[in-house]
N, C-alpha and C positions, 0 to 999 in steps of 0.2 A: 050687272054688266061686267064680263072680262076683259078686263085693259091688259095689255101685256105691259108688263112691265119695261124691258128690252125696250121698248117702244119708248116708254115715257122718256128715260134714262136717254138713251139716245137724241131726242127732241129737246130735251135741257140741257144738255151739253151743247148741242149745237145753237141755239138761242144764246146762252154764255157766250160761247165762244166768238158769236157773233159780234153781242154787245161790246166785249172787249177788243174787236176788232183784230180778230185773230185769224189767221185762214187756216186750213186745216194741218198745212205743212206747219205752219208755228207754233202750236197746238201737240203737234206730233213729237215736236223736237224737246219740248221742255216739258212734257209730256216722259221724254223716251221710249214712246211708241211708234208703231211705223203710221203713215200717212195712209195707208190701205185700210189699217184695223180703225180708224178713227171715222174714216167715210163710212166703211161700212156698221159702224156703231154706231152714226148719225143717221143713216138710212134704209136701214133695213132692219125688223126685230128678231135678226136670227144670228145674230152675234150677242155671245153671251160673255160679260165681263166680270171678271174676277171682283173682289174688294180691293185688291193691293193693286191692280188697274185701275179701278175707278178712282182710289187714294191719289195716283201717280195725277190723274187727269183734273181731280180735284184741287191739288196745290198749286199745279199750272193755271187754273184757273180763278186760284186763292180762294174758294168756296172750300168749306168743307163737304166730305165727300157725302153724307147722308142728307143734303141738300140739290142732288141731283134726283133723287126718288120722289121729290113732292110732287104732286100732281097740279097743273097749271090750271 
């Protein structure tokens, strides 16, 4: 089975961010990302994220950042 990856990543961030009750603009902001790149990493698998991105998104979200890759 091919899982994109892109995919997973994006679906665990959004769940987090969820949990935390965070909307995507607040998320973006402590983040230091824009609110475009965050939507579009949450739903769609064609936005590809760096690691020093995913790090930015993981502190924001106080997880570290290798704990967005697991599979649910």
């Amino acid at each position: 089975m091919n899982v994109d990856i892109n995919f997973i990543i994006g679906e665990n961030i959004r769940v987090l961010r969820k949990q935390l009750g965070l909307s995507q603009e607040k998320l973006a902001e402590y983040s230091h990302l824009s609110t475009n790149f965050i939507s579009r990493l949450e739903h769609t698998n064609h936005q590809n994220i760096s690691i020093q991105k995913l790090d930015q998104i993981a502190h924001a979200l106080k997880y570290q950042h290798f704990s967005a890759i697991n599979r649910r």
